[in-house]
C-alpha positions as a Markdown table, in Angstrom:
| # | Residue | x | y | z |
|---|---|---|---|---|
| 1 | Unk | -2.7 | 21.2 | 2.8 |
| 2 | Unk | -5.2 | 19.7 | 5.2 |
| 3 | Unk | -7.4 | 22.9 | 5.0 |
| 4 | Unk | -6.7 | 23.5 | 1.3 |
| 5 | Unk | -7.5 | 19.6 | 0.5 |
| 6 | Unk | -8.7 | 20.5 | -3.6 |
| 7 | Unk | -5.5 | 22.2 | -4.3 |
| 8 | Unk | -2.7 | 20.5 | -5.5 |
| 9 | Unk | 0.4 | 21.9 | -4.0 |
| 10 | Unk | 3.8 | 21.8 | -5.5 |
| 11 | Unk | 7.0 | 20.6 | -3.8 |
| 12 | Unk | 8.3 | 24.0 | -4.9 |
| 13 | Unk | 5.8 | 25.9 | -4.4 |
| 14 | Unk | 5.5 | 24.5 | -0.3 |
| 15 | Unk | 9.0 | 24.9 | -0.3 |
| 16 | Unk | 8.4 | 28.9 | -1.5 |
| 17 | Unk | 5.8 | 29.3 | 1.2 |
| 18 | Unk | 7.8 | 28.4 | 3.9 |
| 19 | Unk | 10.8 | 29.3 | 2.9 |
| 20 | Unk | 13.0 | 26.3 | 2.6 |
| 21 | Unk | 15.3 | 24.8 | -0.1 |
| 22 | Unk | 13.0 | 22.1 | -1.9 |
| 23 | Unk | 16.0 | 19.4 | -1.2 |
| 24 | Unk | 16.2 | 20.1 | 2.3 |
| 25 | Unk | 12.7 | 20.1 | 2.7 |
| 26 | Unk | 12.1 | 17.0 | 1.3 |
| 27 | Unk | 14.3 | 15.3 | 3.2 |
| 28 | Unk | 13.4 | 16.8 | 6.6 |
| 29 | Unk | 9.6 | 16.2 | 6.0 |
| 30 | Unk | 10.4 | 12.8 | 5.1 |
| 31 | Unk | 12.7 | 11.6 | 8.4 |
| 32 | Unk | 9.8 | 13.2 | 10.3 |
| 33 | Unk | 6.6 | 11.4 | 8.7 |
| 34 | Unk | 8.2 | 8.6 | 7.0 |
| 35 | Unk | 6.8 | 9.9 | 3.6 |
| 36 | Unk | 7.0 | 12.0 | 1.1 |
| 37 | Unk | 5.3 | 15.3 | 0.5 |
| 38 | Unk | 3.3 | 14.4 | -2.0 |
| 39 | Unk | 2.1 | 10.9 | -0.3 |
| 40 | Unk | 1.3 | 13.1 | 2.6 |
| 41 | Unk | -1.5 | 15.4 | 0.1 |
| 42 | Unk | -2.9 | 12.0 | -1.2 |
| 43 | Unk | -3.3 | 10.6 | 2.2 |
| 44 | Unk | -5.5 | 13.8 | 3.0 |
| 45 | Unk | -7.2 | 13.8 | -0.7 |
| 46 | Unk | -8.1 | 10.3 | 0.0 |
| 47 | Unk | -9.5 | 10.1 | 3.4 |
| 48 | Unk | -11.6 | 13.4 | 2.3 |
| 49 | Unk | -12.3 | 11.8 | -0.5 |
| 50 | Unk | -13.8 | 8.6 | 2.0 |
| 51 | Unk | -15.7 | 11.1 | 4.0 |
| 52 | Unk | -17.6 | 12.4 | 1.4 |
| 53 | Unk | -18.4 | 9.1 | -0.3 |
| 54 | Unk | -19.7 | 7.6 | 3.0 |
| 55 | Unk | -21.1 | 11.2 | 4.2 |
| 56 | Unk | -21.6 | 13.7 | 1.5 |
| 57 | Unk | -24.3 | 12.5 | -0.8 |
| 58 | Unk | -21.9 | 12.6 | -4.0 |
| 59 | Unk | -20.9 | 9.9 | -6.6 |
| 60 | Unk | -17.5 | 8.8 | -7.2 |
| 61 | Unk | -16.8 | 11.3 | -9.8 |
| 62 | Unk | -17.9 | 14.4 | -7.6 |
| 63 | Unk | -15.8 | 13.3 | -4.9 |
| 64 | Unk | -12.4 | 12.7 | -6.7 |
| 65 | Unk | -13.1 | 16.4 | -8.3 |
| 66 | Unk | -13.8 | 18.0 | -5.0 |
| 67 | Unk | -10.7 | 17.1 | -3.6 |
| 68 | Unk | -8.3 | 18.0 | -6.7 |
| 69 | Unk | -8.5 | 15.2 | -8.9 |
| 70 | Unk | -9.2 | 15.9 | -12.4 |
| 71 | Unk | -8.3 | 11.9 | -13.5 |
| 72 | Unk | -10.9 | 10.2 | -12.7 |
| 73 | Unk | -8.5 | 6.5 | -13.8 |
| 74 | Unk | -5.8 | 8.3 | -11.2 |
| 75 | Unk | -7.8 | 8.7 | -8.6 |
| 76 | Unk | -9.3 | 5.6 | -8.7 |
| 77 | Unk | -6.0 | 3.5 | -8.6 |
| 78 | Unk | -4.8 | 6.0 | -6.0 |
| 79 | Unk | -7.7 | 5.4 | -3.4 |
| 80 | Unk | -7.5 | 1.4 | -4.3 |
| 81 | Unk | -4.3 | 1.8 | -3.2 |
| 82 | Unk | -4.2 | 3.0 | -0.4 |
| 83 | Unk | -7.4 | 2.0 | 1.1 |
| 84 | Unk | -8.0 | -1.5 | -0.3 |
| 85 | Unk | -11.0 | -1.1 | -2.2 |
| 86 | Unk | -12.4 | 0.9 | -5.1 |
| 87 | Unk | -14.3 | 4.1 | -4.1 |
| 88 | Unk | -17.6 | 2.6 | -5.9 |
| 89 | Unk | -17.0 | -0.1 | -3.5 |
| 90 | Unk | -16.5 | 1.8 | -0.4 |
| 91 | Unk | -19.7 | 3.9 | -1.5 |
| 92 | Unk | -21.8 | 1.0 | -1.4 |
| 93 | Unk | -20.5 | 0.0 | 1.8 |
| 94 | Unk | -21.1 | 3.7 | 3.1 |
């Protein structure tokens, strides 16, 4: 996930690749990180997302699509939330 940061994975479709049952997965991923699998791919979307804002020379919009988001509303309430600020704030601040 970490290398593939634009793709949005599937539960299933990790579970397929690695060959576990989805439920057990899930649950063993969780008791290990404390989240959930798909918490885990935002965290990595979003702090990509933050390096490219501060780093890359892109708007907001360019960044939320080069890491997988198509929503542009999503991704902004997502990265508020778990960052603190708005990603047009954070670009300023870069």
């Amino acid at each position: 996930m970490a290398e593939n940061y634009s793709k949005n994975y599937s539960v299933d479709e990790i579970c397929q690749m690695i060959g576990y049952s989805t439920s057990h997965f899930q649950l063993i991923f969780k008791k290990v990180t404390g989240i959930t699998i798909i918490q885990y791919q935002n965290e990595i979307k979003i702090k990509k997302a933050r390096d490219l804002l501060q780093y890359g020379n892109c708007n907001v919009t360019e960044a939320a699509l080069q890491v997988g988001f198509n929503d542009m509303n999503y991704f902004s309430r997502l990265y508020k939330k778990m960052t603190g600020h708005n990603p047009s704030e954070y670009l300023k601040r870069g």
